[in-house]
NULOKOL-778513 format. One record per residue (C-alpha): z, x, y; residue in three letters. Coordinates in Angstrom, 3 decimals. Layout:
N
ATOM          z          x          y   mitor
ATOM          Z          X          Y     Ala
...
This chain:
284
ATOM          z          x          y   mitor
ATOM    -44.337     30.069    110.505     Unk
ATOM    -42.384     30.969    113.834     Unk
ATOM    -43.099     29.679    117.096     Unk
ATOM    -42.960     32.765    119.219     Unk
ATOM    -42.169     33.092    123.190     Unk
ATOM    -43.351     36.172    124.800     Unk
ATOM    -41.166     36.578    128.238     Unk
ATOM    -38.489     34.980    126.605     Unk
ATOM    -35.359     36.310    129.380     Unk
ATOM    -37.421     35.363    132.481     Unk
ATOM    -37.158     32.133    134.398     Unk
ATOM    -39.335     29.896    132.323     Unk
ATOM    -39.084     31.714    129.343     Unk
ATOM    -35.678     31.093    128.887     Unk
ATOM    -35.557     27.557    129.456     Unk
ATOM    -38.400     27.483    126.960     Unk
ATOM    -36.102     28.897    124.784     Unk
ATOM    -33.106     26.756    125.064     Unk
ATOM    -35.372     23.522    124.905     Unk
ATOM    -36.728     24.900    121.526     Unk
ATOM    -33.720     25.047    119.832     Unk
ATOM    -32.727     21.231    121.031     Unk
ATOM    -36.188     20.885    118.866     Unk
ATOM    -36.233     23.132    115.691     Unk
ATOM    -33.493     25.444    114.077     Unk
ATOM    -33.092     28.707    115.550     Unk
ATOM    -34.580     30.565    112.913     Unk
ATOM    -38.026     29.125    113.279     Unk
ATOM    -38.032     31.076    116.608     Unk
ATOM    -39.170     33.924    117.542     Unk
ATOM    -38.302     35.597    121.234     Unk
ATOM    -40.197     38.419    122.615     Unk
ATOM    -38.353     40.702    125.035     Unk
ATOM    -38.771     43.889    126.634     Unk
ATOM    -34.954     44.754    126.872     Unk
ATOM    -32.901     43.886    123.995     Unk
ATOM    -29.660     43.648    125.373     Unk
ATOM    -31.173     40.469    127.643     Unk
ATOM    -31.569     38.758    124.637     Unk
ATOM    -27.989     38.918    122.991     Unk
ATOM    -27.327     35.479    123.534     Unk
ATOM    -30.594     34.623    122.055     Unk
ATOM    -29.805     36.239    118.972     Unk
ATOM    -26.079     35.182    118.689     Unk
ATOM    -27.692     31.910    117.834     Unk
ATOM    -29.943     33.126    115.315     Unk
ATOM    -33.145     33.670    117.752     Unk
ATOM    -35.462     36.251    115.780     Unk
ATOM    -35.475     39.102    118.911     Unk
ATOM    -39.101     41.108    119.076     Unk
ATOM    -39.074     44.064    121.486     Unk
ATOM    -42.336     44.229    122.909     Unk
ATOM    -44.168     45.434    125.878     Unk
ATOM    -47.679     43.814    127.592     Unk
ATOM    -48.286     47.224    128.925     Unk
ATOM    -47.602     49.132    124.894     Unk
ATOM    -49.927     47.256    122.749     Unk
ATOM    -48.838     48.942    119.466     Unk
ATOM    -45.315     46.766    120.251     Unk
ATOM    -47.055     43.695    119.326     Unk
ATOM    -48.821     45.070    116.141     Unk
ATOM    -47.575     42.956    113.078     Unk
ATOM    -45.215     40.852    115.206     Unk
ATOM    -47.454     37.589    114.893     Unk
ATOM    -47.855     35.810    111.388     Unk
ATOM    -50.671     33.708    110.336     Unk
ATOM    -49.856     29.880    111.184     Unk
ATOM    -47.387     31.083    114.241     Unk
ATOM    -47.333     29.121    117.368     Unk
ATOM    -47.460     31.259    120.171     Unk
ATOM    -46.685     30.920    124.128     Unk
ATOM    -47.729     33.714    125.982     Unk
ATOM    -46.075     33.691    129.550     Unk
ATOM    -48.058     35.261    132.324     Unk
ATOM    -46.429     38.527    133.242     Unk
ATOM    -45.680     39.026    136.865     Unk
ATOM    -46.831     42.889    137.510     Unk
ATOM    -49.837     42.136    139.851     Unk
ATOM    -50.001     45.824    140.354     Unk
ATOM    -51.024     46.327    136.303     Unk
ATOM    -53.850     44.454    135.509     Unk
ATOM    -52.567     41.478    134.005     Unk
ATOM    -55.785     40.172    132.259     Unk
ATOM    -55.312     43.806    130.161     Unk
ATOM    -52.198     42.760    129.520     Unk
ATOM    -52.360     39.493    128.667     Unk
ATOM    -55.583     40.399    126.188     Unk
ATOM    -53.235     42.534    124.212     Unk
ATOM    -51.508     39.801    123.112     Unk
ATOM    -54.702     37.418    122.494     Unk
ATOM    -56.338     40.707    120.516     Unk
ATOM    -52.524     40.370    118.651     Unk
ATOM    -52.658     36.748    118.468     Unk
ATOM    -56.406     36.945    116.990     Unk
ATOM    -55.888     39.320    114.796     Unk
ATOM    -52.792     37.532    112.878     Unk
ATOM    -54.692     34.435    112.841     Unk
ATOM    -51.705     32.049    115.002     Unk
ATOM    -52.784     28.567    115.098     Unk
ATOM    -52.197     28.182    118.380     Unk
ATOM    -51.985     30.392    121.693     Unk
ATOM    -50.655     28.706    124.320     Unk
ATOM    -50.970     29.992    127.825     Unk
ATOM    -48.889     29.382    131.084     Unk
ATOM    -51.526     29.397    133.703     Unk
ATOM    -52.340     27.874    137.534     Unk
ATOM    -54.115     25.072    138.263     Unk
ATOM    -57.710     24.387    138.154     Unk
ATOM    -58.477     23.496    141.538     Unk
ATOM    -56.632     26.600    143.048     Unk
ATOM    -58.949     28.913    144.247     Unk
ATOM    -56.309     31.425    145.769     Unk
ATOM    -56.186     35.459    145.333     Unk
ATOM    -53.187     34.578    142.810     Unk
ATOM    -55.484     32.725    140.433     Unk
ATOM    -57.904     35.364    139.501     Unk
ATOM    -55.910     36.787    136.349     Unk
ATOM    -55.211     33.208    134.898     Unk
ATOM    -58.998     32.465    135.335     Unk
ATOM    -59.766     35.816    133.863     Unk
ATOM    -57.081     35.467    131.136     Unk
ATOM    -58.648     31.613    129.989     Unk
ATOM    -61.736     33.077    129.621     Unk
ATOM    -60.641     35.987    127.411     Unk
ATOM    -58.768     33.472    125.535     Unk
ATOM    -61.784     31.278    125.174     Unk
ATOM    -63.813     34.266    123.655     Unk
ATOM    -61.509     35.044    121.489     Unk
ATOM    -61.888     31.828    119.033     Unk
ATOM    -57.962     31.723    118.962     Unk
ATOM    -57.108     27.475    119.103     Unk
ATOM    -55.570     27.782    122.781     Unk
ATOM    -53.401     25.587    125.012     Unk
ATOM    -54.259     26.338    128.845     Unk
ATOM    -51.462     25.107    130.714     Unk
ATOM    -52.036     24.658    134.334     Unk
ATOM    -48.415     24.861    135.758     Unk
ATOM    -48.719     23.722    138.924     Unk
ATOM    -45.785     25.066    141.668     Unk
ATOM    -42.308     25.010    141.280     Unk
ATOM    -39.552     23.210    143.041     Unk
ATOM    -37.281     26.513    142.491     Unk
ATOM    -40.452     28.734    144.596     Unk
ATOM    -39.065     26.990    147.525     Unk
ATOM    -35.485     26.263    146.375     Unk
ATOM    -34.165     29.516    144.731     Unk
ATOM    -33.868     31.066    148.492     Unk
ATOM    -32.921     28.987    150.582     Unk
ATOM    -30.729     31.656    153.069     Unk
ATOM    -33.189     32.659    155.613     Unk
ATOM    -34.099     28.921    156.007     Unk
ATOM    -30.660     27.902    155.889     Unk
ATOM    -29.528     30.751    158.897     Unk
ATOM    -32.814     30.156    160.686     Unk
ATOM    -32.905     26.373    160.503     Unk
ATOM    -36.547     26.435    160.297     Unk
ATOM    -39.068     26.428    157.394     Unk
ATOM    -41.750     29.082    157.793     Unk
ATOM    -44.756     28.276    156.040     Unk
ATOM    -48.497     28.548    156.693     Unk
ATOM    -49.513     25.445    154.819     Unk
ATOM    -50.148     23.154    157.571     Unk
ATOM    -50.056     19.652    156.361     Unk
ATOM    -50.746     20.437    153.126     Unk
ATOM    -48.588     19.079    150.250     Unk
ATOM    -47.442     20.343    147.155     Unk
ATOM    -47.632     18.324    143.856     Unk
ATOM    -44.230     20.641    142.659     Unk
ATOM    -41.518     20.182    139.537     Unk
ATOM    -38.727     22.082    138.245     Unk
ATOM    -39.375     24.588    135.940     Unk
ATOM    -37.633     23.055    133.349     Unk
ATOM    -40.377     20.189    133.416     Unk
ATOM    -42.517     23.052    132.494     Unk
ATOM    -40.440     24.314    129.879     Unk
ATOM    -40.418     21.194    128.336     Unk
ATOM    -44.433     20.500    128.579     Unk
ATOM    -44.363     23.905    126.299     Unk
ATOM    -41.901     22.632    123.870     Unk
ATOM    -43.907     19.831    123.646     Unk
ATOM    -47.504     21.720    122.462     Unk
ATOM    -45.466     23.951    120.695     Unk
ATOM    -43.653     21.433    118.511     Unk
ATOM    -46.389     18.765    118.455     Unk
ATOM    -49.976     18.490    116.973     Unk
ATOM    -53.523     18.075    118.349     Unk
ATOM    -52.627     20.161    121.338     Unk
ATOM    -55.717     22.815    119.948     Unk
ATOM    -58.291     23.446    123.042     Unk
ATOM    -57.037     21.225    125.578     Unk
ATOM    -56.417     21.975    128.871     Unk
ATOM    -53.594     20.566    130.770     Unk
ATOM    -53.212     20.255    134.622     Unk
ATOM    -49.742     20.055    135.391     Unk
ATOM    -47.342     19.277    138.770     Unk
ATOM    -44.909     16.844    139.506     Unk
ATOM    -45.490     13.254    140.445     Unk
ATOM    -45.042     13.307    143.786     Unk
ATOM    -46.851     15.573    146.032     Unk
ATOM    -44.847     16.495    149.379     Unk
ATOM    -45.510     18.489    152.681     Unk
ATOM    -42.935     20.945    154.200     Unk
ATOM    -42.145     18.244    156.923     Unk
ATOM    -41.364     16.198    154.371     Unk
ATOM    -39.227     19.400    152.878     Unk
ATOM    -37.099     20.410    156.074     Unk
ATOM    -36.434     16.491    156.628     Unk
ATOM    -34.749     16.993    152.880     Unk
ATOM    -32.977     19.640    153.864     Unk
ATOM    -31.780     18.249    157.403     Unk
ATOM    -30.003     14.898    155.332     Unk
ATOM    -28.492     17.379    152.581     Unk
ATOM    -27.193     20.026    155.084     Unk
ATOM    -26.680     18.401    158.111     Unk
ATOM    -28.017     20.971    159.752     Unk
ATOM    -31.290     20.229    161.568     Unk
ATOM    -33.783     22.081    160.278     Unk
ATOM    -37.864     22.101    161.335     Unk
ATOM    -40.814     23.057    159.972     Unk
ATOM    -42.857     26.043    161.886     Unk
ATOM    -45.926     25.906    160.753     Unk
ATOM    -47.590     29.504    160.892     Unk
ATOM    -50.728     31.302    160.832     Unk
ATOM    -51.426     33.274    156.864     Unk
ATOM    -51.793     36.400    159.006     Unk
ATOM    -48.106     35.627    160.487     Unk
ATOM    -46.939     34.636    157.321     Unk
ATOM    -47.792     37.910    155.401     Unk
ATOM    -46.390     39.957    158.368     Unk
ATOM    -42.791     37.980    157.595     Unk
ATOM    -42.874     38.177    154.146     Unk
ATOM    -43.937     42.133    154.628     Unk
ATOM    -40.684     42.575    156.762     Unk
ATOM    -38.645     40.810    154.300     Unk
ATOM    -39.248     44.021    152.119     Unk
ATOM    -42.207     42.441    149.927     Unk
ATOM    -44.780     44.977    149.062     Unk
ATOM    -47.697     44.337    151.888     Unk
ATOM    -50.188     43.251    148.943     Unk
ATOM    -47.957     40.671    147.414     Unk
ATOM    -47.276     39.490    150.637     Unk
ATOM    -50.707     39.106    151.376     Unk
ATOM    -51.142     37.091    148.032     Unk
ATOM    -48.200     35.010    148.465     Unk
ATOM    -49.254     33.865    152.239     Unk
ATOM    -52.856     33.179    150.899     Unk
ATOM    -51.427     30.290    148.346     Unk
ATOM    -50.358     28.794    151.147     Unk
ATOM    -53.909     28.422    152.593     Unk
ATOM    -54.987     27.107    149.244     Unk
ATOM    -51.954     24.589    149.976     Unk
ATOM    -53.217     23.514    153.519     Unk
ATOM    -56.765     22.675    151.499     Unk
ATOM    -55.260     20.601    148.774     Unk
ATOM    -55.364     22.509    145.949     Unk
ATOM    -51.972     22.505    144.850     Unk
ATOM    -51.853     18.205    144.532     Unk
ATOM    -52.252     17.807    140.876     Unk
ATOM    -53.153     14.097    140.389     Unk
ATOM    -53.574     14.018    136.404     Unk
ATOM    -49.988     12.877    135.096     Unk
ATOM    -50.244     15.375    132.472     Unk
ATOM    -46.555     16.937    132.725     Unk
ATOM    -44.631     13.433    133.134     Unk
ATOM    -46.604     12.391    129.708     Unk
ATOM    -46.157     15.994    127.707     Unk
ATOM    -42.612     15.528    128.389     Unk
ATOM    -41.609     11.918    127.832     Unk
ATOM    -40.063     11.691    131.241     Unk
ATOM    -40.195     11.423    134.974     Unk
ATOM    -40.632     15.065    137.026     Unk
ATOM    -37.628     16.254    138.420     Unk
ATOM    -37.770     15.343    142.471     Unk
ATOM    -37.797     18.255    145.304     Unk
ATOM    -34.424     16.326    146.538     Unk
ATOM    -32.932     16.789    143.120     Unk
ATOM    -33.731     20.582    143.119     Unk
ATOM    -32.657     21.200    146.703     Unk
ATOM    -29.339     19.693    145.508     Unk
ATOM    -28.591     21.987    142.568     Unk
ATOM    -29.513     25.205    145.012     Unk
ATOM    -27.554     23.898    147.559     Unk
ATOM    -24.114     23.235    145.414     Unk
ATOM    -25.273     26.593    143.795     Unk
């Protein structure tokens, strides 16, 4: 039995990684990757390294066992279809007979463009009678942390959420609410909606960011239509940008304030505070 991470050198993936092997010895796990060389460090420790492709479905023939655990991270090509890709590995998945499937996906309420493939993808993954794990991951600190340079030289944050708040946590909180289905039991067919315990607003966010900086920095508050203009200049494909700026409307309505207290209690332990992540970026 392995317990296998697909996406294992992105973001979340990685930290899933690391957090495994603070949990089980290395060889029980299993990292997929589509480039090798990503995963050296991964392997050094005695990581089993799969090279496999969502878009090459042959990659993932034979590289599930019966009894494997498996996390399958949402891939991040809009442009591809990623309920096709995703089924490839539930078809995979199924036809190894894993005991679990676990599934990194948004939260219920959101009814945003950038929801449709993880609503598509649960309900493949419900038809295909593999025991499944939905997790909602709600948004990340680091979506709002990771770049903070235009906000930093503009002294402004641009967002089109009006007073809409964000129920966000770091993604290691997520990694960790992972580790914790993936190592634990009774986690079959349960859905979990996940976010941090404290919901802020992007006020509340450029206040933050005025005390660390010292700078003092305000909160614009934009049309969607604006926003996807901005985000189109700043080189992101017009689509994307379009999707992007339309999570933001789903913000202004509420439907990224998760309420359930499902990640503190996967994990063990408090969410990691926006404050806390602005820190790191900023000393980064």
């Amino acid at each position: 039995m392995s317990i296998v991470v697909t996406g294992a050198t992105g973001h979340l993936g990685r930290l899933v990684v690391e957090q495994l092997l603070e949990k089980v010895p290395a060889g029980e796990v299993t990292a997929v990757v589509r480039d090798e060389a990503k995963a050296a460090s991964f392997a050094a420790r005695g990581v089993r390294i799969a090279v496999a492709d969502y878009n090459t479905p042959e990659s993932f023939d034979s590289l599930f066992a019966a009894g494997d655990k498996v996390l399958l991270i949402s891939g991040n090509e809009f442009d591809k279809g990623r309920v096709q890709q995703h089924q490839v590995v539930i078809d995979a998945a199924k036809a190894a007979g894993v005991a679990l499937l676990a599934y990194t996906s948004a939260p219920g309420p959101l009814k945003a463009a950038l929801a449709d493939d993880h609503r598509g993808t649960e309900q493949a993954l419900r038809a295909s009678g593999v025991p499944y794990t939905l997790l909602r991951n709600g948004w990340y600190n680091e979506n709002y942390t990771e770049n903070l340079g235009p906000v930093l030289e503009h002294n402004a944050v641009v967002q089109a959420a009006g007073d809409g708040r964000v129920s966000s946590a770091a993604r290691a909180d997520y990694a960790g609410a992972a580790v914790a289905v993936l190592t634990g039991e009774g986690h079959e067919n349960a859905t979990y909606e996940l976010g941090g315990d404290e919901a802020w607003g992007f006020a509340e966010f450029a206040a933050e960011l005025s005390r660390q900086t010292g700078k003092e920095i305000v909160y614009n508050a934009v049309s969607v239509e604006d926003l996807t203009g901005i985000l189109a200049g700043a080189g992101i494909p017009g689509p994307v940008a379009a999707i992007l700026a339309g999570v933001d409307a789903s913000i202004e309505k509420g439907e990224l304030v998760v309420t359930s207290g499902d990640l503190s209690r996967l994990t063990g332990r408090p969410t990691t505070p926006l404050a806390d992540s602005i820190a790191v970026a900023l000393k980064g």
